[in-house]
N, CA, C, O and CB atoms as a CASP TS submission, in Angstrom:
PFRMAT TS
TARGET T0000
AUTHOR 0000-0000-0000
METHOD Language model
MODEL 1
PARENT N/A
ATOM      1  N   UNK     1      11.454  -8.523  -2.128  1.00  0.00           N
ATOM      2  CA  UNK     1      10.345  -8.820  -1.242  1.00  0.00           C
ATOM      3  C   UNK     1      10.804  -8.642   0.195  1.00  0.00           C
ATOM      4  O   UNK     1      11.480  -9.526   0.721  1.00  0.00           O
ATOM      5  CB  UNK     1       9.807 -10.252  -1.480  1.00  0.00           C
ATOM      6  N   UNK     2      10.500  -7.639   0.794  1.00  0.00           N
ATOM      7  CA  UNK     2      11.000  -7.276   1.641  1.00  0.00           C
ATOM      8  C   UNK     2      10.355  -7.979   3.095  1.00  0.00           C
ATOM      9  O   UNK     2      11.099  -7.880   4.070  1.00  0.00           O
ATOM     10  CB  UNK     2      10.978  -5.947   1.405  1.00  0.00           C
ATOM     11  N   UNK     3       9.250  -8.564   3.274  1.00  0.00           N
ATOM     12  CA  UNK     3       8.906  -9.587   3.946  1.00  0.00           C
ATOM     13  C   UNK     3       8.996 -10.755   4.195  1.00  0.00           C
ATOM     14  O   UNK     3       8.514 -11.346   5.161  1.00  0.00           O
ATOM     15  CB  UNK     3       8.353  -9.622   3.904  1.00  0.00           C
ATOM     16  N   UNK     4       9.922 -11.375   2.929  1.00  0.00           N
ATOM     17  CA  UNK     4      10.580 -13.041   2.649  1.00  0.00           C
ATOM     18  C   UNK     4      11.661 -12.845   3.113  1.00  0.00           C
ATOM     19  O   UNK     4      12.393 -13.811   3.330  1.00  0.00           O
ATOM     20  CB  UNK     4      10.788 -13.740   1.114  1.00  0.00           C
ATOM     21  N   UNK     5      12.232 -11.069   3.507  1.00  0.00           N
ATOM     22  CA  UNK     5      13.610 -10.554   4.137  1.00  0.00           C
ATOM     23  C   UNK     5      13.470 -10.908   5.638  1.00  0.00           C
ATOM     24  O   UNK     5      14.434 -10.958   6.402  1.00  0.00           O
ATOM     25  CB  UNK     5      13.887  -8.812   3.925  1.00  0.00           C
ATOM     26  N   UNK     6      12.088 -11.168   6.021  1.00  0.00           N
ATOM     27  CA  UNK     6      12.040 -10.868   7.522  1.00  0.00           C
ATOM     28  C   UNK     6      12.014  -9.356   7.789  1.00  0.00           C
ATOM     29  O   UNK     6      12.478  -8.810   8.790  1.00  0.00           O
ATOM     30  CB  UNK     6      13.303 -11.500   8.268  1.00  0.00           C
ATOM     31  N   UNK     7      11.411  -8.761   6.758  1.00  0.00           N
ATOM     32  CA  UNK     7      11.385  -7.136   7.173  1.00  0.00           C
ATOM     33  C   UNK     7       9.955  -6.604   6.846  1.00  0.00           C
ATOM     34  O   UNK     7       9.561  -6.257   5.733  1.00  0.00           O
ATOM     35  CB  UNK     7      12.581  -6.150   6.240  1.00  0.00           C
ATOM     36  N   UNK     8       9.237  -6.601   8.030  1.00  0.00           N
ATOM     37  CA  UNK     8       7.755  -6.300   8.244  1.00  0.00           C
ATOM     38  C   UNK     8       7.220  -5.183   7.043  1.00  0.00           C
ATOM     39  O   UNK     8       8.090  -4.373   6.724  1.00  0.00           O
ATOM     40  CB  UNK     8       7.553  -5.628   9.887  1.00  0.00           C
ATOM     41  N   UNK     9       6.105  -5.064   6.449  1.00  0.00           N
ATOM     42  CA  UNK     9       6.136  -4.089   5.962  1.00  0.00           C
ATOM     43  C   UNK     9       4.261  -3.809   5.798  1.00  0.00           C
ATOM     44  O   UNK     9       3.421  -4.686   5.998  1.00  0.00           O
ATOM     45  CB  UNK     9       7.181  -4.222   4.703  1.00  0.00           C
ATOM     46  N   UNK    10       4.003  -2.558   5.446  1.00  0.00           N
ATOM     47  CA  UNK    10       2.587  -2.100   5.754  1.00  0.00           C
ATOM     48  C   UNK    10       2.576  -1.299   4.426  1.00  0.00           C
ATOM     49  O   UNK    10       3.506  -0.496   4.354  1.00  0.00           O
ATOM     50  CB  UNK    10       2.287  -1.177   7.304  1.00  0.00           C
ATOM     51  N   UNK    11       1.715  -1.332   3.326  1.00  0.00           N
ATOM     52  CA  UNK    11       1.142  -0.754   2.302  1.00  0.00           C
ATOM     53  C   UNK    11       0.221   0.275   2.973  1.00  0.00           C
ATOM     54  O   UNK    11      -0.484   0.067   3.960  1.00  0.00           O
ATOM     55  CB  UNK    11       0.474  -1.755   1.391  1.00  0.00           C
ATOM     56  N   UNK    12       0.358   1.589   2.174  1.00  0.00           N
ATOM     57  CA  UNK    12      -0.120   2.540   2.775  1.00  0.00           C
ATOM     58  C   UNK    12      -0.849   3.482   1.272  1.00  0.00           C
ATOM     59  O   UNK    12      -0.078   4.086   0.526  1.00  0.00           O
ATOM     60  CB  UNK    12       1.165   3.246   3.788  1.00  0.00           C
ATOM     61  N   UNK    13      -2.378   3.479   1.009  1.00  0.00           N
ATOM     62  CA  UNK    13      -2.898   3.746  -0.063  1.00  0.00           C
ATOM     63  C   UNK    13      -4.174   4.426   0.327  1.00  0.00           C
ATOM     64  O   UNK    13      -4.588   4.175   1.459  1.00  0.00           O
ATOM     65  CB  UNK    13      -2.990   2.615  -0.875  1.00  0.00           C
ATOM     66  N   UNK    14      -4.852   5.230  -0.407  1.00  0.00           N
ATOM     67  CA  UNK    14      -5.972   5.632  -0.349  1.00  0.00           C
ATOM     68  C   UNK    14      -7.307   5.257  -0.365  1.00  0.00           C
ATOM     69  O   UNK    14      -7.389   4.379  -1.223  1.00  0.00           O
ATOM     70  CB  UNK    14      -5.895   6.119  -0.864  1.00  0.00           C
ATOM     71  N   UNK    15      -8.486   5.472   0.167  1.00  0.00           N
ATOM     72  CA  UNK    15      -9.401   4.893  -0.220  1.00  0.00           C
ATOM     73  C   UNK    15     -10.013   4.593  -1.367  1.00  0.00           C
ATOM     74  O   UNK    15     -10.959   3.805  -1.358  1.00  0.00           O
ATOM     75  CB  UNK    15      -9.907   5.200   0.226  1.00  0.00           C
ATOM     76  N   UNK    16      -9.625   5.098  -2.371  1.00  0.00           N
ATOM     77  CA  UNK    16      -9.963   4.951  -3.894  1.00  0.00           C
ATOM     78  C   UNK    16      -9.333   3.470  -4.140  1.00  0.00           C
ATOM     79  O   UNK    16      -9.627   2.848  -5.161  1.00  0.00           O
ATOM     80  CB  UNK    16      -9.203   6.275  -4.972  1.00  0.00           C
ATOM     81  N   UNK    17      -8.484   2.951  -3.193  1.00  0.00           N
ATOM     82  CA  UNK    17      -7.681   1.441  -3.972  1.00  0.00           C
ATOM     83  C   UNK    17      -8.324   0.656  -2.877  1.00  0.00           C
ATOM     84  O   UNK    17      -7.358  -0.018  -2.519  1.00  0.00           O
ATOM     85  CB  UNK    17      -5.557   1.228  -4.073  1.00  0.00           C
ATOM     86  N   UNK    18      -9.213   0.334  -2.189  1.00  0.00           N
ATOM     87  CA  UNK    18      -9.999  -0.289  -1.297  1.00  0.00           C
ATOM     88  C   UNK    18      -9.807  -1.976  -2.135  1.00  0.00           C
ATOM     89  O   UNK    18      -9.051  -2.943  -2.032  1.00  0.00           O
ATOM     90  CB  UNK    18     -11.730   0.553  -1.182  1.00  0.00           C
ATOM     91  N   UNK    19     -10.861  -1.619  -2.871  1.00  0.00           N
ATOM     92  CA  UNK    19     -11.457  -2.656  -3.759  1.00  0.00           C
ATOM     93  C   UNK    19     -10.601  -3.151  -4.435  1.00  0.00           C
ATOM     94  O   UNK    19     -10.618  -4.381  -4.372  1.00  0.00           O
ATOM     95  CB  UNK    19     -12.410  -2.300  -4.587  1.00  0.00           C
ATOM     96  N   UNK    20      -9.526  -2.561  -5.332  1.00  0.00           N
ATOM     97  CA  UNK    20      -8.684  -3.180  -5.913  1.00  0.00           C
ATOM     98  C   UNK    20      -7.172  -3.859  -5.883  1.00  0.00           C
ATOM     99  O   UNK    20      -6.355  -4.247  -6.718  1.00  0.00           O
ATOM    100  CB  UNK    20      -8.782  -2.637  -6.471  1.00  0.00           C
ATOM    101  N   UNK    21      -7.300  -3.757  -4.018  1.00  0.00           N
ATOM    102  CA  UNK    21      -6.304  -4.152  -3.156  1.00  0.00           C
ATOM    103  C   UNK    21      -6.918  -5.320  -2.808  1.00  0.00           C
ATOM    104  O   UNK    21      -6.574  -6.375  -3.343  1.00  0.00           O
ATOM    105  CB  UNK    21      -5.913  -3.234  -2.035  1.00  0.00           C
ATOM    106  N   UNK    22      -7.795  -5.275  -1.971  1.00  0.00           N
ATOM    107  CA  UNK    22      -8.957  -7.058  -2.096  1.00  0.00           C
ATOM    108  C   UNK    22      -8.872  -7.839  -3.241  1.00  0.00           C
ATOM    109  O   UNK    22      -8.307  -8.932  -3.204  1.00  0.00           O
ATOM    110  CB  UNK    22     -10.798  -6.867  -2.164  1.00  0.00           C
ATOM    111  N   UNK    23      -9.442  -7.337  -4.396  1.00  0.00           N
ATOM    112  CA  UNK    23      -9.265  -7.772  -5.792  1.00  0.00           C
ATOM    113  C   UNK    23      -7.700  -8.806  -5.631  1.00  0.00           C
ATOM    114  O   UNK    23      -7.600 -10.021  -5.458  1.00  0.00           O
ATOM    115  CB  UNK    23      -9.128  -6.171  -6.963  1.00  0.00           C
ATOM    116  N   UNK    24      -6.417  -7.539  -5.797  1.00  0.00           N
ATOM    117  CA  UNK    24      -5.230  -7.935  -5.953  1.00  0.00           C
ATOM    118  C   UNK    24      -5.049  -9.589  -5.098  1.00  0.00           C
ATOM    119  O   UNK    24      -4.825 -10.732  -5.499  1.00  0.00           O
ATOM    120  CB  UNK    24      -4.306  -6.656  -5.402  1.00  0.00           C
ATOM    121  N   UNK    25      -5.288  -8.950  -3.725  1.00  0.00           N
ATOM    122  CA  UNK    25      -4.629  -9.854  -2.506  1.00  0.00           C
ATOM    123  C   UNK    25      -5.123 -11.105  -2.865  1.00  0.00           C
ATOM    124  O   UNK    25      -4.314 -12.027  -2.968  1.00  0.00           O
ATOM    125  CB  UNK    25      -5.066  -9.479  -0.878  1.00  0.00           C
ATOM    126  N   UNK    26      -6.530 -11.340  -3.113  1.00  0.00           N
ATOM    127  CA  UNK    26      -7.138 -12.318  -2.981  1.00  0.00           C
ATOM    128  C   UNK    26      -6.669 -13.153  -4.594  1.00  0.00           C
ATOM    129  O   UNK    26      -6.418 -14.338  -4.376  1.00  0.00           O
ATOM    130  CB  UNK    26      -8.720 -11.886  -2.597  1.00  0.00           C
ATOM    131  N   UNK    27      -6.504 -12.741  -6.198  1.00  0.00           N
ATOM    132  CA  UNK    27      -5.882 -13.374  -6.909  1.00  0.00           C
ATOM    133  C   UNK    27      -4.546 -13.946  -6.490  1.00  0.00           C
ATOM    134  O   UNK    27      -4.067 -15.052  -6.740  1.00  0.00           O
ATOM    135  CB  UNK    27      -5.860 -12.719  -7.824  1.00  0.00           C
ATOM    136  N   UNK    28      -4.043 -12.905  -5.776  1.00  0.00           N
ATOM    137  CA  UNK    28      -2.368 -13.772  -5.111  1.00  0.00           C
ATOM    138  C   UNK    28      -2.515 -14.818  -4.242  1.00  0.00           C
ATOM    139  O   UNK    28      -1.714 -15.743  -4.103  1.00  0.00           O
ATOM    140  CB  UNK    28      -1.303 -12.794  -4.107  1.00  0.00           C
ATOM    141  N   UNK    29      -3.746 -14.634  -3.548  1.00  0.00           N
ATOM    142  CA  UNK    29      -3.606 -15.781  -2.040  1.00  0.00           C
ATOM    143  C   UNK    29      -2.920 -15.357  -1.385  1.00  0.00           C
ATOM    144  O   UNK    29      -2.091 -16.076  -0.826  1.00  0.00           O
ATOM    145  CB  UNK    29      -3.086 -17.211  -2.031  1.00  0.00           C
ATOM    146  N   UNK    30      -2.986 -13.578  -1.102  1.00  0.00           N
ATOM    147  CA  UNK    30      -2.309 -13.017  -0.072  1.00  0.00           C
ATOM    148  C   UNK    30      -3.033 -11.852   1.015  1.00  0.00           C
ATOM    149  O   UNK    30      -4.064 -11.255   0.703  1.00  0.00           O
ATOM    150  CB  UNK    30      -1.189 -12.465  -0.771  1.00  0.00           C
ATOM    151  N   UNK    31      -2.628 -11.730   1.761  1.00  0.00           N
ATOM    152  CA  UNK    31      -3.253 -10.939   2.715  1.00  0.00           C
ATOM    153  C   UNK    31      -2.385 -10.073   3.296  1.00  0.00           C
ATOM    154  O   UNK    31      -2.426 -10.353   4.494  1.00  0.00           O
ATOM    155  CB  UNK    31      -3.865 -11.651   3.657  1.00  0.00           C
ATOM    156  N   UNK    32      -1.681  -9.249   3.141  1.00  0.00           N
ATOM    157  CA  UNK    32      -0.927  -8.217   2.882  1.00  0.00           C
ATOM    158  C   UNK    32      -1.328  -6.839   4.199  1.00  0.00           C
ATOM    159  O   UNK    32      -2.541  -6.657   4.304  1.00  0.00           O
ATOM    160  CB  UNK    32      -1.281  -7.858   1.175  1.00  0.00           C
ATOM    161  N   UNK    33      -0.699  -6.196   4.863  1.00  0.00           N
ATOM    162  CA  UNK    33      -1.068  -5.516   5.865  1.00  0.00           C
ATOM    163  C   UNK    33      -1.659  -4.022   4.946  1.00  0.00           C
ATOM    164  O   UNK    33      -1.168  -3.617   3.893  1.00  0.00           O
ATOM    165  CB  UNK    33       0.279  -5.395   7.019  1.00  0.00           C
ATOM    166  N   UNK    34      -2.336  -3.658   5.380  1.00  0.00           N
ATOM    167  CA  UNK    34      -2.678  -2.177   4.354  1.00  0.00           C
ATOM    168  C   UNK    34      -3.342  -1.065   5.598  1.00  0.00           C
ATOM    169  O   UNK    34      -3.851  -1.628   6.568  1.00  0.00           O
ATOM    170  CB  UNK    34      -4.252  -2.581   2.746  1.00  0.00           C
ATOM    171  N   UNK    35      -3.344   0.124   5.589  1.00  0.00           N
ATOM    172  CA  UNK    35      -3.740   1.408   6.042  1.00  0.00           C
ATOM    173  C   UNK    35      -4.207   2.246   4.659  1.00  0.00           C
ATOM    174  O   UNK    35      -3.513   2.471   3.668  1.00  0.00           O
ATOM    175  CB  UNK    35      -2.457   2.127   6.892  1.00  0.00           C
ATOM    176  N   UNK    36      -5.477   2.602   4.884  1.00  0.00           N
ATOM    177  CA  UNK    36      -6.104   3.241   3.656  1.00  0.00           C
ATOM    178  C   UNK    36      -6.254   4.896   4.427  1.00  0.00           C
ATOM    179  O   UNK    36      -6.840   5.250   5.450  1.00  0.00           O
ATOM    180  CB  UNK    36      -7.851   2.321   3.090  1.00  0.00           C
ATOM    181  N   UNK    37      -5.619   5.491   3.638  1.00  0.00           N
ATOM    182  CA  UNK    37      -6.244   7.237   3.870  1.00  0.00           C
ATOM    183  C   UNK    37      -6.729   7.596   3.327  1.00  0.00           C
ATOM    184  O   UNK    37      -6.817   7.047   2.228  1.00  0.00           O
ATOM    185  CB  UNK    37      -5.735   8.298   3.934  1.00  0.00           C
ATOM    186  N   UNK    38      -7.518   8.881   3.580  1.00  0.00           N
ATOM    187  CA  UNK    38      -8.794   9.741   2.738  1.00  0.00           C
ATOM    188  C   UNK    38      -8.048   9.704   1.295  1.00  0.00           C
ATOM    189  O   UNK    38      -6.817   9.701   1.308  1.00  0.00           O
ATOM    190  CB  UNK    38      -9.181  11.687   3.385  1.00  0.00           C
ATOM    191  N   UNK    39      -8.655   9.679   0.192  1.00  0.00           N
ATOM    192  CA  UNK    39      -8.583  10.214  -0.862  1.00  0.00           C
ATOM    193  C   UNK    39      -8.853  11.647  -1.828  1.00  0.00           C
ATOM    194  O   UNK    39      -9.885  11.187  -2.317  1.00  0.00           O
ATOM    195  CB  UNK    39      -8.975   9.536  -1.083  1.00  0.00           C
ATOM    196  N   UNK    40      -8.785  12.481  -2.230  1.00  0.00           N
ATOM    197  CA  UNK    40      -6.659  11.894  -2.692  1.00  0.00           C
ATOM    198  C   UNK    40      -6.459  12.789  -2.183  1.00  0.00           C
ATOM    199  O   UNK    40      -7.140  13.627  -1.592  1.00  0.00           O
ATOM    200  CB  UNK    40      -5.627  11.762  -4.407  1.00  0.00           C
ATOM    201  N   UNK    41      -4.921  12.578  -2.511  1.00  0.00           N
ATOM    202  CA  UNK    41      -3.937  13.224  -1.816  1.00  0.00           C
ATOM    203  C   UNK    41      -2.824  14.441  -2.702  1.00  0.00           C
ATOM    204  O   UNK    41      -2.055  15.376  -2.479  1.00  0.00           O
ATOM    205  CB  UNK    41      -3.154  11.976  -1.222  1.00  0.00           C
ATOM    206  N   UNK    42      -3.369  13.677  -3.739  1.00  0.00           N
ATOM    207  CA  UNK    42      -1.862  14.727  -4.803  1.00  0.00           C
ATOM    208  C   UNK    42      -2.540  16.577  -4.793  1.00  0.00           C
ATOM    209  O   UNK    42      -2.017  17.523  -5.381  1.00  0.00           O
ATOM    210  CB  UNK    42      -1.793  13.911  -7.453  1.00  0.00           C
ATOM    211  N   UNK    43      -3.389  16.602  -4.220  1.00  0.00           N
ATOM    212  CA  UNK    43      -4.010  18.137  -4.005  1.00  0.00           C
ATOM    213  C   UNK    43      -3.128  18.730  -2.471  1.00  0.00           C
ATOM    214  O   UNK    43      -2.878  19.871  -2.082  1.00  0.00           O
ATOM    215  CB  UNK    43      -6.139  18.023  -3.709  1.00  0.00           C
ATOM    216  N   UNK    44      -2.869  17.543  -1.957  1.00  0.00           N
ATOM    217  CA  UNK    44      -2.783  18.025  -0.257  1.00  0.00           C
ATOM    218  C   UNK    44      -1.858  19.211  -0.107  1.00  0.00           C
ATOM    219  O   UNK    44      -1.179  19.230  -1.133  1.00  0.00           O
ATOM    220  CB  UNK    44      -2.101  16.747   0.829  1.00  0.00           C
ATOM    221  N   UNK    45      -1.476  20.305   0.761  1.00  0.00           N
ATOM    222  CA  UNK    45      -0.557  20.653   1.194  1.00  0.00           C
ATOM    223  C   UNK    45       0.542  20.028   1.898  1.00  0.00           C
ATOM    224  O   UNK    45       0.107  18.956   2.321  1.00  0.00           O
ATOM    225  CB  UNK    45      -0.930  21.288   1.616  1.00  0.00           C
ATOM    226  N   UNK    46       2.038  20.208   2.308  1.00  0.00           N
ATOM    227  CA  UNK    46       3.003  19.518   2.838  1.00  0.00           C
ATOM    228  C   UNK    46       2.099  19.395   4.503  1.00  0.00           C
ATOM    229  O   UNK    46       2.335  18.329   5.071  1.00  0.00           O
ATOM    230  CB  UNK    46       4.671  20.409   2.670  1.00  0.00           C
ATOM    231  N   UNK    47       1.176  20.321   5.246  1.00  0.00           N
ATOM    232  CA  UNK    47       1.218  20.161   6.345  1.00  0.00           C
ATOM    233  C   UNK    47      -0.281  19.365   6.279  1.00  0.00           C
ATOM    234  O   UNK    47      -0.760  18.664   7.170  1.00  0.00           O
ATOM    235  CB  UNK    47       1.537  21.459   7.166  1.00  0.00           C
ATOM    236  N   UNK    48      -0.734  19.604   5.276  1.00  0.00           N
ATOM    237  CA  UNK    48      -2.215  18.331   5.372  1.00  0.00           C
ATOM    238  C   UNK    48      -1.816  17.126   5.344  1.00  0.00           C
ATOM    239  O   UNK    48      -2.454  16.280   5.970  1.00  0.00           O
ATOM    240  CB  UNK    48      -3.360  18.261   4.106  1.00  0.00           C
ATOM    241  N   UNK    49      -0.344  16.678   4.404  1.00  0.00           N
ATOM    242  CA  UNK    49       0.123  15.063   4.194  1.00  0.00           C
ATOM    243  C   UNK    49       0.821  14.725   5.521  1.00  0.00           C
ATOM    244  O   UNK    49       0.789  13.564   5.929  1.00  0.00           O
ATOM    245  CB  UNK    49       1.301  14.776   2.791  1.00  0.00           C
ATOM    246  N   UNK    50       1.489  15.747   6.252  1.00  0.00           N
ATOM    247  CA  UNK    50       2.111  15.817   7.764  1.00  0.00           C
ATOM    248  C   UNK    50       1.198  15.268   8.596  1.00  0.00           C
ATOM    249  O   UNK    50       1.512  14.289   9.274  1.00  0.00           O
ATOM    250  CB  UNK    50       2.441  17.260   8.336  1.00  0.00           C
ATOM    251  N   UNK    51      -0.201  15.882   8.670  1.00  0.00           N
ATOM    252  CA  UNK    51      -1.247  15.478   9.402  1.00  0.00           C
ATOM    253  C   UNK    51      -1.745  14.337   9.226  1.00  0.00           C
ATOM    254  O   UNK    51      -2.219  13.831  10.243  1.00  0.00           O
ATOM    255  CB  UNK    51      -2.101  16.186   9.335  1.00  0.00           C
ATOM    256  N   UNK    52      -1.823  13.600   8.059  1.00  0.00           N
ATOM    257  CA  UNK    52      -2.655  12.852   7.615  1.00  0.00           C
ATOM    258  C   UNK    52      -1.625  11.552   8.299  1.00  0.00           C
ATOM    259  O   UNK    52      -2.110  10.723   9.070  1.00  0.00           O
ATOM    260  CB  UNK    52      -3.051  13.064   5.914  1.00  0.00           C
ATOM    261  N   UNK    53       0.206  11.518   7.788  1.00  0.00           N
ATOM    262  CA  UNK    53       0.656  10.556   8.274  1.00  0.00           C
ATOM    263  C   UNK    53       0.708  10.375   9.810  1.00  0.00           C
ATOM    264  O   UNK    53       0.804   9.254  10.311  1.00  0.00           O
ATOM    265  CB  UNK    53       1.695  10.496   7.737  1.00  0.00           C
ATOM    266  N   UNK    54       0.621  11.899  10.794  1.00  0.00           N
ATOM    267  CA  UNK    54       0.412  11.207  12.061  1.00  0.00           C
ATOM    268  C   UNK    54      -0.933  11.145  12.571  1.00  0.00           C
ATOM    269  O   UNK    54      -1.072  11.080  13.792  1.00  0.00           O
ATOM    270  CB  UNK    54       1.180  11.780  13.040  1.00  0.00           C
ATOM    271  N   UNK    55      -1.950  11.154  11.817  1.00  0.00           N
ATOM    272  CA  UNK    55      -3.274  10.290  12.308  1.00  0.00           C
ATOM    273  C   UNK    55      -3.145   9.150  11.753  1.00  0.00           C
ATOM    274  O   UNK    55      -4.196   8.660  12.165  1.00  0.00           O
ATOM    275  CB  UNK    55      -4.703  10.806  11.942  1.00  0.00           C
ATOM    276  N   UNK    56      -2.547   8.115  10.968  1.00  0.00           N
ATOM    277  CA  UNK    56      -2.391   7.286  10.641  1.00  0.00           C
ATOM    278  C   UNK    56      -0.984   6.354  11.114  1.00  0.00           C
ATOM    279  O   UNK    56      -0.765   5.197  10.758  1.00  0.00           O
ATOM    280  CB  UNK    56      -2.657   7.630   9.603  1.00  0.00           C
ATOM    281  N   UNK    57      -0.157   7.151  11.964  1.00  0.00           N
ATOM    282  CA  UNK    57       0.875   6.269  12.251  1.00  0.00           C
ATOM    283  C   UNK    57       1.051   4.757  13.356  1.00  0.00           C
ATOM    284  O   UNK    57       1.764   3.753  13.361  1.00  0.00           O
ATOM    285  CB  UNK    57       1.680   7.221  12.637  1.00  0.00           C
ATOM    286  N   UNK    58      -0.243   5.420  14.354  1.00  0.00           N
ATOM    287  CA  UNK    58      -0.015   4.430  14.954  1.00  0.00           C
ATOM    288  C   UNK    58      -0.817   3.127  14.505  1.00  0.00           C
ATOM    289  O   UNK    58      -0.440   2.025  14.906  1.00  0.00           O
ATOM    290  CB  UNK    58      -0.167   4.794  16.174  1.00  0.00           C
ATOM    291  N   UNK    59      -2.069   3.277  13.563  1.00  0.00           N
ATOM    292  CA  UNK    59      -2.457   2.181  12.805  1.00  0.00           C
ATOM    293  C   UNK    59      -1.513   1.591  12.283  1.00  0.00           C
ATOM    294  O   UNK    59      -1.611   0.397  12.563  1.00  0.00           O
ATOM    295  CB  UNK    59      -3.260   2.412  11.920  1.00  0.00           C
ATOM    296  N   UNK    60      -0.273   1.878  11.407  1.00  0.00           N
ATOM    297  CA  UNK    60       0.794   1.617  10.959  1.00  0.00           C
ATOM    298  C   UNK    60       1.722   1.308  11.587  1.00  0.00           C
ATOM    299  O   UNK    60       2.420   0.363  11.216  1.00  0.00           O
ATOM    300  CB  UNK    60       1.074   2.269  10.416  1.00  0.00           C
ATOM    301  N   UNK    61       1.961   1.909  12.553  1.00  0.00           N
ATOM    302  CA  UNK    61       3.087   0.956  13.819  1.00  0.00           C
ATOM    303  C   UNK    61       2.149  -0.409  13.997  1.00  0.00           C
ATOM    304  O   UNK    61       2.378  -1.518  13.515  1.00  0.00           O
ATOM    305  CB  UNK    61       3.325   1.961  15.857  1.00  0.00           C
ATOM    306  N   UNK    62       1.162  -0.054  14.729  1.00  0.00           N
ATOM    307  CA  UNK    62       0.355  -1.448  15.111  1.00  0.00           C
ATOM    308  C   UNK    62       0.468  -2.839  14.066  1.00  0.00           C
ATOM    309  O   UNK    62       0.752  -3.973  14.450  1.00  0.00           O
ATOM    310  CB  UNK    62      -1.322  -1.021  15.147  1.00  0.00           C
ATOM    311  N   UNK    63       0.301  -2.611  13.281  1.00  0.00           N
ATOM    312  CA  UNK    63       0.735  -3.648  12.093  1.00  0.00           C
ATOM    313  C   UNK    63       1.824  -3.615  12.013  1.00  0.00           C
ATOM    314  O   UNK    63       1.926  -4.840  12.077  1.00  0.00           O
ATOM    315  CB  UNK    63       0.321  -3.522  10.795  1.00  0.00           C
ATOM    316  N   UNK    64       2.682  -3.340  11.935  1.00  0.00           N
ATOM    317  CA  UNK    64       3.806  -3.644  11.772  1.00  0.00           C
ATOM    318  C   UNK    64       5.054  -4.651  12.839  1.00  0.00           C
ATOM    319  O   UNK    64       6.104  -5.223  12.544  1.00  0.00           O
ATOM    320  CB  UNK    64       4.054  -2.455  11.543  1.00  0.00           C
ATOM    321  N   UNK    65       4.234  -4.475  14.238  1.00  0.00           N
ATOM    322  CA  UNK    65       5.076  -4.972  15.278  1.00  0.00           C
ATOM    323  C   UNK    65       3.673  -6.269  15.293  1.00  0.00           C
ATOM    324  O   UNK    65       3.736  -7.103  16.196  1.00  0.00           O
ATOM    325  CB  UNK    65       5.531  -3.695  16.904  1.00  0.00           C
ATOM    326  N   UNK    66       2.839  -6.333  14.587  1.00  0.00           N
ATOM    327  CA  UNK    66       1.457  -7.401  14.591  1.00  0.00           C
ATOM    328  C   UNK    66       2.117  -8.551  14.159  1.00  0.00           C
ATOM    329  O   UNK    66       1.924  -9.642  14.694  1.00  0.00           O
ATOM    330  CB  UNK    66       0.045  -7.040  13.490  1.00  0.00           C
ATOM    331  N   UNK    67       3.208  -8.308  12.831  1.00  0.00           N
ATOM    332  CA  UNK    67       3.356  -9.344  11.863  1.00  0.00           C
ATOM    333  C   UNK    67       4.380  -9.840  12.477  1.00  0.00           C
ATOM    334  O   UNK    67       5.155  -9.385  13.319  1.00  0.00           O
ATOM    335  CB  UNK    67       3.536  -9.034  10.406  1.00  0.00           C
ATOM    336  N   UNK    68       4.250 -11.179  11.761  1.00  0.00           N
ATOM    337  CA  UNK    68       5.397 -12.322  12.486  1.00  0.00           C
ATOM    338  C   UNK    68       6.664 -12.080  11.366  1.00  0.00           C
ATOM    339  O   UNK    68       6.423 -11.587  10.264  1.00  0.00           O
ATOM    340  CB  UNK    68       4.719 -14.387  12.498  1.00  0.00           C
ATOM    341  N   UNK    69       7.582 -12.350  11.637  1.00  0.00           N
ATOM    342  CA  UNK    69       8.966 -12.002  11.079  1.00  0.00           C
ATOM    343  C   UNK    69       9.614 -13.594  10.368  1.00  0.00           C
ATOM    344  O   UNK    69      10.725 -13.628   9.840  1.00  0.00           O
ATOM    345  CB  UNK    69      10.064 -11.307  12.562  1.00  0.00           C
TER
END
């Protein structure tokens, strides 16, 4: 558990797991940092998944320096 480490961390999933990340969090009693990207992805090219992580990075920095340690 890399957050009980004191080591921030951000789940990074598609929009197809929206619902079943809510689902999850909320049976745990957890609230968990998440960034959802377009769905799917296992079609993408190397420079569409390139693109996709830097339109999404700084959502992902932002959470990450958000959470308390």
């Amino acid at each position: 558990d890399l957050e009980a480490n004191g080591i921030p961390s951000v789940g990074v999933a598609t929009t197809e797991f929206i619902d079943a990340a809510a689902v999850q969090s909320k049976a745990l009693g957890t609230d968990p940092a998440y960034v959802f990207v377009p769905h799917p992805v296992q079609d993408r090219t190397d420079d569409e998944l390139k693109q996709m992580a830097d339109d999404h990075l700084e959502a992902i920095l932002a959470l990450l320096v958000k959470q308390k340690h």
